[in-house]
Every structure is written in C-alpha cells, then in structure tokens.
Phi, psi and omega in degrees: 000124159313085179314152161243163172251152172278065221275015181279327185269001170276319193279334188280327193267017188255308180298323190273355178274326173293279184248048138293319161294311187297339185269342161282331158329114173269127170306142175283163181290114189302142188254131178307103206286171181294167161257164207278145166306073190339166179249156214266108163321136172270145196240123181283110195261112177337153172301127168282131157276192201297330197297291205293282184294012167266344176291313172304304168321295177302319209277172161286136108000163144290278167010264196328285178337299192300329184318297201291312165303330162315310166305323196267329150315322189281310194298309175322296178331303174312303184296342171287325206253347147328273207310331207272330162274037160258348179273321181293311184288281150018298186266338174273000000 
C-alpha cells in the first residue's frame, strides 16, 4: 500500500507560513525627512475705505514725481540743444 499526503494540509501549512513571514517581515526604514517649513504669512494691506481712497488718488506719488521731473528735463534739454544747433547753422 502507498502512502498518501494530505495535500489540504500542505496548502493550509504554505499559507500560514507566507503569513507569518509577512507579518515578521520589517517594514523598510523611512529616511528621515526635514521637519516642514512653517508656511510664510502673507501680508496684507488692511480695506481701504471710500475716503482713504480719493485721498491716496488727489495725491502724486514720489515715482510719479521723479517721472515727471525727468520729462521735463529732458524736454528741456531737447529744447536747448534744439536752439543751440540751430543757432550753430545760423552762424556758418
């Protein structure tokens, strides 16, 4: 007479053997991260009302100022240097 295996119980003692390895099996080690950066307040300029803004509005800037003085150096400068070679052909 041949033995026989019991193969139900081979297949029950293969499974429970998978997991126990996986459940002994160590997760890998996570590489230790930076800690997060707080995040940076956004900065905010308080509600204008109707008032604070026509005032801001009547007024000039400096920026604006310097623009505008600039221009007007320059024109000048253009009309001077206008006259003066036309003053040069004038005389030759």
């Amino acid at each position: 007479m041949k033995p026989t295996i019991n193969t139900q119980d081979i297949r029950w003692q293969t499974d429970d053997m998978n997991e126990w390895v996986m459940e002994e099996a160590a997760p890998p080690t996570q590489p230790e991260l930076e800690p997060e950066v707080p995040e940076v307040p956004v900065w905010t300029e308080p509600p204008v009302t109707i008032e604070q803004k026509d005032a801001v509005e009547g007024e000039a800037t400096i920026s604006e100022l310097l623009v505008n003085a600039g221009n007007e150096e320059a024109a000048l400068e253009q009309r001077v240097s206008a006259d003066t070679r036309q003053a040069a052909s004038d005389e030759g």
